[in-house]
C-alpha positions in Angstrom: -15.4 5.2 -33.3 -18.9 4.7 -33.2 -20.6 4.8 -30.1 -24.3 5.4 -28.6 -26.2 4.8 -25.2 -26.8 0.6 -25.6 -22.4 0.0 -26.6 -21.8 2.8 -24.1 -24.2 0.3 -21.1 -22.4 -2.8 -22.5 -19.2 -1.6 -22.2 -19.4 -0.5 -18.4 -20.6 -3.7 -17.2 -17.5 -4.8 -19.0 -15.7 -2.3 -17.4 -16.5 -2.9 -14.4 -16.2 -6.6 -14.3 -12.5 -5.9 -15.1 -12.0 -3.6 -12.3 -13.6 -5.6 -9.9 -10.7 -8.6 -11.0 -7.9 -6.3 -10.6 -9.2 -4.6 -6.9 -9.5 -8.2 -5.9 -5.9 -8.8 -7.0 -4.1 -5.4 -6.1 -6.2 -5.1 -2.6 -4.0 -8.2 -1.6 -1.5 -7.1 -2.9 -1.6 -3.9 -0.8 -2.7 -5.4 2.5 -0.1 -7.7 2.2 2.9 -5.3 2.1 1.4 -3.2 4.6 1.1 -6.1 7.0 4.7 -6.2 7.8 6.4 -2.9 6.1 7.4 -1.4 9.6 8.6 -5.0 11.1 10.4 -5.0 8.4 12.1 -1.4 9.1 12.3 -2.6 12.4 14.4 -6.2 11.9 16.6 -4.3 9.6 17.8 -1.2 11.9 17.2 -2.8 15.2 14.7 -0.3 16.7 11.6 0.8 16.4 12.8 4.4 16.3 12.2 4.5 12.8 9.5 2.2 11.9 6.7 4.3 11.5 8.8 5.6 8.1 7.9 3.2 5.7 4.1 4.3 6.2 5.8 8.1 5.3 7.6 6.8 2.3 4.8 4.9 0.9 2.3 7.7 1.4 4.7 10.1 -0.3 5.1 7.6 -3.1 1.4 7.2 -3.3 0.9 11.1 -3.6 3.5 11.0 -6.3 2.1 7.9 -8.6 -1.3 10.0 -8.2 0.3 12.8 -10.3 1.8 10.2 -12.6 -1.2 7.7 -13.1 -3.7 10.6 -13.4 -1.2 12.4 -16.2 -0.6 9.1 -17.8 -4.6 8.4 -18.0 -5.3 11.6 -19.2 -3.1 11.4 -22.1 -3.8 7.7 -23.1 -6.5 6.3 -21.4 -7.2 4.3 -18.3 -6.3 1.2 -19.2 -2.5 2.0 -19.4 -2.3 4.4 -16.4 -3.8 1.6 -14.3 -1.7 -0.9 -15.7 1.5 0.8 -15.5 0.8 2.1 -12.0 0.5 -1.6 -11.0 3.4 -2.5 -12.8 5.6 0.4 -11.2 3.7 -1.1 -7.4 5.5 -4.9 -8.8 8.7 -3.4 -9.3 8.7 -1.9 -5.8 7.7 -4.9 -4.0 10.8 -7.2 -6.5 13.0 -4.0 -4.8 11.5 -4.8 -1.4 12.4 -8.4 -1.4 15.8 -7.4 -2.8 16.7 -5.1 0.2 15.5 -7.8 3.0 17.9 -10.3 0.9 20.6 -7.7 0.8 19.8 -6.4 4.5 19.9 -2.7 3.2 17.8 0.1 4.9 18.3 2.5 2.2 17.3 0.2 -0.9 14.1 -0.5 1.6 13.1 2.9 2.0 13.3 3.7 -2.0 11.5 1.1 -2.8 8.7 1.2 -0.4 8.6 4.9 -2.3 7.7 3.0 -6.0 5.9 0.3 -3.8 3.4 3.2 -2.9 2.6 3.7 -6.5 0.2 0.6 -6.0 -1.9 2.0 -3.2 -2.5 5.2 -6.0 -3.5 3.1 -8.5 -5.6 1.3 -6.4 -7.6 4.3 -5.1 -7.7 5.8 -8.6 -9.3 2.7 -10.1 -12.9 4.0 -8.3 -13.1 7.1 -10.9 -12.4 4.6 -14.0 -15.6 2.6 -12.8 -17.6 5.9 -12.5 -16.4 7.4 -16.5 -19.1 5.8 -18.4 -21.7 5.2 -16.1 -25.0 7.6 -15.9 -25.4 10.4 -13.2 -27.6 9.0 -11.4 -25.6 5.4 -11.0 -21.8 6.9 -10.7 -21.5 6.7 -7.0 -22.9 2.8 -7.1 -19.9 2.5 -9.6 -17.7 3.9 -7.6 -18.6 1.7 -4.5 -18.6 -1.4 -6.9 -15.2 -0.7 -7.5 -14.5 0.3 -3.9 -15.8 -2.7 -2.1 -13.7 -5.2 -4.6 -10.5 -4.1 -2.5 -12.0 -5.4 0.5 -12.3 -9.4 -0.8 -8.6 -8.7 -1.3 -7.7 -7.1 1.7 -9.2 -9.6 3.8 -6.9 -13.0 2.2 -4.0 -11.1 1.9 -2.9 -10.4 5.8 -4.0 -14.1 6.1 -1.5 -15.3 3.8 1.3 -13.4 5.3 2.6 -16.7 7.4 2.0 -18.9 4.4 4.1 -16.7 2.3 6.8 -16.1 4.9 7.4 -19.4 4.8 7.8 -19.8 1.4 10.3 -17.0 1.4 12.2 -19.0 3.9 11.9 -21.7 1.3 13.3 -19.6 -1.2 16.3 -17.8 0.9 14.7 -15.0 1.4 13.8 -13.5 4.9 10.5 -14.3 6.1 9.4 -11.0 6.8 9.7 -10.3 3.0 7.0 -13.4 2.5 4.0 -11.0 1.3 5.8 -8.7 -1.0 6.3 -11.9 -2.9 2.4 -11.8 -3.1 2.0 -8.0 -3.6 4.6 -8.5 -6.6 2.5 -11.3 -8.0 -0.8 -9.8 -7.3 -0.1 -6.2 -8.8 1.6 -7.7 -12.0 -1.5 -10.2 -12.0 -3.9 -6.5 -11.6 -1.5 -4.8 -14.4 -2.4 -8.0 -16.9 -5.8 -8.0 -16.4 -6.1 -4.3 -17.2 -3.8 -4.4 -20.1 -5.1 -6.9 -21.6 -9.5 -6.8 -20.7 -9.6 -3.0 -20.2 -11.2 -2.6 -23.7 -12.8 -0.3 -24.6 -11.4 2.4 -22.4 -13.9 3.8 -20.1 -12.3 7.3 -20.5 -11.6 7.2 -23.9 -15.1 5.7 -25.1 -17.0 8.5 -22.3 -15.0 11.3 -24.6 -16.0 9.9 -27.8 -20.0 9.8 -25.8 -19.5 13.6 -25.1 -18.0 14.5 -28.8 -21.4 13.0 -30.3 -23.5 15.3 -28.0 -24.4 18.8 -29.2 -22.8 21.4 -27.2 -24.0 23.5 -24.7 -25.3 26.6 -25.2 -24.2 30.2 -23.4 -21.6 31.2 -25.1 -18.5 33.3 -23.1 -20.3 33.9 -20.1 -21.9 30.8 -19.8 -18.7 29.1 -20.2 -17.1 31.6 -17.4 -20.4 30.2 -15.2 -19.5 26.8 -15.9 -15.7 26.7 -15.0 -16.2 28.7 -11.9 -19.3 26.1 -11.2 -16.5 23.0 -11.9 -13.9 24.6 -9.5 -16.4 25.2 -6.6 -17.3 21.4 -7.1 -13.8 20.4 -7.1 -12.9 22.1 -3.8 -15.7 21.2 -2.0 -15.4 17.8 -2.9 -11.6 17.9 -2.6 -12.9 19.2 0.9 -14.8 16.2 2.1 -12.4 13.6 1.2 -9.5 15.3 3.1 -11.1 15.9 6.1 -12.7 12.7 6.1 -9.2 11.5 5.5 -7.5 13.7 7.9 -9.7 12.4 10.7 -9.7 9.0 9.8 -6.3 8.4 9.5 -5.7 10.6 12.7 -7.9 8.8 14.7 -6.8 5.2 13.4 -2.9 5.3 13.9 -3.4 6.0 18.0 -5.9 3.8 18.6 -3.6 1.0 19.1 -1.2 2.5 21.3 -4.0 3.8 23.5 -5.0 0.0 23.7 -2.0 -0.7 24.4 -1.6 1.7 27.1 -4.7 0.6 28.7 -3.3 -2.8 29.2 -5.0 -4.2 26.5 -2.8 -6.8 23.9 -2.2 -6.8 20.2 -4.7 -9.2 19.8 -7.4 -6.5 20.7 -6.1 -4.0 18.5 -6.0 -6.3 16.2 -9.9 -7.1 16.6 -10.7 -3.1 16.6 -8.3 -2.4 13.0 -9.9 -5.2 11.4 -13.5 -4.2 12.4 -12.1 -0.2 11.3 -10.9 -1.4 7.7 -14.3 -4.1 7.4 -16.4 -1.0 8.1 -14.3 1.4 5.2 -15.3 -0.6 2.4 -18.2 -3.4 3.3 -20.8 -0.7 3.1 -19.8 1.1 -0.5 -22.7 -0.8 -2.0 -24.9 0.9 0.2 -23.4 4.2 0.5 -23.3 4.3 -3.5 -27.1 3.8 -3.3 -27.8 6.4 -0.8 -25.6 8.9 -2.6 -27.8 8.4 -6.3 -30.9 8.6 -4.2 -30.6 11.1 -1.3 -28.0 13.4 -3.0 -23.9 14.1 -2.5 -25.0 16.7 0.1 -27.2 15.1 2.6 -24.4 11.9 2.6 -21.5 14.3 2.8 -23.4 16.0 6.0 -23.6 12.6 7.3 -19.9 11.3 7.0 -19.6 14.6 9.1 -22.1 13.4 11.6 -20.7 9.7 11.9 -17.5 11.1 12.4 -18.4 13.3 15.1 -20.2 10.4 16.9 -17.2 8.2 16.3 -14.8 10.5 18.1 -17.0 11.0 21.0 -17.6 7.3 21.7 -13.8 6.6 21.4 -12.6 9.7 23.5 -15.2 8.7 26.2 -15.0 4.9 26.1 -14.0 3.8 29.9 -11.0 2.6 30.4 -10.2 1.8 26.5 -13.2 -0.5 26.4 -13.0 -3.0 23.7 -15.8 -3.1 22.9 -16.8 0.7 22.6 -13.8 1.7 21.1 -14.5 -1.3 18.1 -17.7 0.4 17.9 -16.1 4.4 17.9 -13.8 2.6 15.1 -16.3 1.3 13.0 -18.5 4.3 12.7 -15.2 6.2 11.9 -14.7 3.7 8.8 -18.1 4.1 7.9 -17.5 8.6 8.0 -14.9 7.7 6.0 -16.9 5.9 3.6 -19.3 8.1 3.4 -16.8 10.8 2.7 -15.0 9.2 0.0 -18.0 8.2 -2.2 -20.0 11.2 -1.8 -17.1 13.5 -2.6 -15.9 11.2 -5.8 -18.8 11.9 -6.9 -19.1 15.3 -6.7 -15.6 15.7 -8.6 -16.8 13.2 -11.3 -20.3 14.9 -12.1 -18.4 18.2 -12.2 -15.0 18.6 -13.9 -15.1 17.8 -17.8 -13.7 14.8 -19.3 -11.4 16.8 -20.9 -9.7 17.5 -18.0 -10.6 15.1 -15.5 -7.9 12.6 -14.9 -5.9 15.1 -14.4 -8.1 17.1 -11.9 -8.4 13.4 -9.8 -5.2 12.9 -9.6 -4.3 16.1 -8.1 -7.4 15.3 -6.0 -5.5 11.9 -4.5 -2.5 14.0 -3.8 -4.1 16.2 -1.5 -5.7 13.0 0.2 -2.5 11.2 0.7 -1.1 14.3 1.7 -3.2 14.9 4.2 -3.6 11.3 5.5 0.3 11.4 6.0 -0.1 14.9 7.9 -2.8 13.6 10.8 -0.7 11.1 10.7 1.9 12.4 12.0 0.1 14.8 13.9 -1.5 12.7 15.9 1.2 11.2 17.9 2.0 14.8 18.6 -1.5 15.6 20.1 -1.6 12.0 22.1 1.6 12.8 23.4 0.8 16.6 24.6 -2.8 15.8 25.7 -3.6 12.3 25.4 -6.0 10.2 23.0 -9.3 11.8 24.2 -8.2 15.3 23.5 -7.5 13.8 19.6 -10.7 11.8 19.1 -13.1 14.2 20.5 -11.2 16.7 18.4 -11.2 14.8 15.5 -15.0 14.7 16.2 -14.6 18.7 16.2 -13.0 18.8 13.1 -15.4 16.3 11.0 -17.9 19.1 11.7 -16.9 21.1 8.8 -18.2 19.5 6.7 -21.5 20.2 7.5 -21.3 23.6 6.0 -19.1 22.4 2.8 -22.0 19.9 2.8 -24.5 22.5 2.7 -22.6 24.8 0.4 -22.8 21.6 -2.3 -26.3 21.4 -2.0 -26.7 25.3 -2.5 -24.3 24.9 -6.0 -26.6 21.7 -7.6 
């Protein structure tokens, strides 16, 4: 295949074009689900005992299509790990529908695990948007591709009465309504890969790095460079899970403190919408600051924001609105900051050789982790209440002013 810089610049605006369809697409298909997975655990078994499970099942499944999709897309391509990791997300939202018909818990719970498998795809679609483009434009890929989920994220929640009502139409049970449009949008997200992914962004950026002339060094330059690429992968690996650890942490409690300040759903509501707005609305921007200013100097400030976040929210009076929207926007926004500057650092590191794989595993450690402060946080709220967990959740977001550092030492 012949290939050189101009097909190589064509071919990512194609790219991302494509991906920006399908995040549309799959980000409502994944809001949508998530809208009513645990009032759906909860109709079925008649207490909310176990409705926080579905979030575990579809993190674990997420962790798991991260191996999978990454494996997949190293071995053939993008373009069908994407596709088939939207696919398998269909196929758990069909399975979804077909336990609420049949009223079984244990048909729900597996396939909320393949239903997960869309989230993974979803997050791993940012690297594809970052394989062809130049160093010093990845992160703005990334964001591009980031931001996309957001348009989707915001109609699919909306449509969740419109679709319960159709289910009802249909015979199914209403709270099933918006699987019907996560299994239509993720098969709609698989198409549109399948069939406009082309060229394959990872494929084509190997066929870019065959033409070049190798580098030179020999053995121990090649020792200096693999050591170099798994320093970059752990520190990077390092800002997106405590970014994510933090995030997540500090997210799942807000709404029960709310709640427990006398506040309604209806506030919560206000505060997680603002929280999710504020993860992906600024990606444009934070891709810019990351090309400019460096993956450093933005890591060090997800760190920062974060801190600030948890102190606002751990001293907000009485669970004021108002601050706590506030405390829960600047945590999106650490979050954000987080995620693109540390894609980044993974991508201008590892090899293309090799780096699917080395994302995937990547994603895994995120879900992972999200999924563990998680859990842990209702733990800490319950022992020492939600002030103890922001402000240490402030704590923790700290270290990554060091890891930050230690990046900017290794470029």
């Amino acid at each position: 295949m012949a290939v050189d810089a101009a097909s190589a610049e064509a071919a990512q605006r194609r790219v991302l074009t494509v991906l920006v369809v399908s995040q549309v697409l799959s980000g409502a298909g994944l809001a949508a689900g998530i809208t009513v997975g645990a009032l759906l655990a909860q109709d079925m078994l008649g207490t909310a005992g176990l409705a926080g499970l579905p979030t575990a099942l579809f993190t674990a499944g997420s962790a798991l299509a991260a191996i999978a999709v990454s494996r997949l897309s190293e071995a053939r391509g993008r373009r069908p790990g994407l596709a088939v990791g939207y696919a398998t997300g269909a196929v758990g939202s069909a399975g979804v529908i077909a336990a609420a018909v049949a009223h079984s818990p244990v048909l729900l719970f597996a396939a909320l695990l393949v239903y997960g498998a869309g989230t993974a795809t979803n997050l791993q679609a940012r690297y594809a948007g970052a394989d062809l483009a130049a160093p010093t434009h990845r992160a703005r890929a990334v964001s591009t591709v980031l931001v996309a989920t957001t348009l989707g994220g915001i109609v699919g929640p909306n449509l969740a009465a419109p679709t319960g009502s159709l289910a009802v139409g249909l015979g199914v049970p209403r709270l099933a309504g918006p699987f019907l449009l996560a299994g239509v949008a993720y098969t709609a997200a698989a198409a549109v890969l399948a069939v406009w992914l082309r060229p394959d962004p990872l494929l084509l950026a190997r066929a870019l790095g065959a033409a070049r002339p190798a580098g030179a060094g020999g053995a121990s330059g090649a020792v200096e460079r693999a050591a170099g690429v798994r320093g970059a992968v752990v520190l990077g690996a390092l800002v997106m899970v405590l970014t994510q650890v933090v995030m997540v942490a500090v997210m799942t409690m807000t709404p029960v403190h709310l709640h427990d300040m006398g506040h309604g759903t209806s506030a919560a509501g206000l505060v997680i919408a603002i929280h999710v707005g504020a993860m992906y609305l600024p990606s444009p921007l934070t891709g810019r600051l990351v090309d400019r200013y460096g993956r450093a100097a933005v890591a060090a400030a997800s760190g920062a924001t974060l801190l600030t976040a948890g102190v606002l929210a751990a001293f907000a009076p009485g669970g004021s609105v108002p601050l706590l929207a506030l405390a829960l926007a600047l945590l999106g926004l650490g979050w954000n900051l987080g995620l693109v500057s540390g894609t980044a650092i993974i991508t201008d590191a590892v090899p293309l050789a090799t780096r699917a794989r080395t994302q995937g595993m990547v994603d895994v450690a995120i879900a992972v982790s999200g999924a563990a402060g998680g859990l842990a946080s209702g733990a800490v709220v319950d022992l020492a209440g939600y002030p103890v967990l922001a402000l240490g959740g402030g704590i923790v977001a700290l270290a990554l002013l060091p890891a930050a550092a230690a990046t900017a030492r290794a470029r």
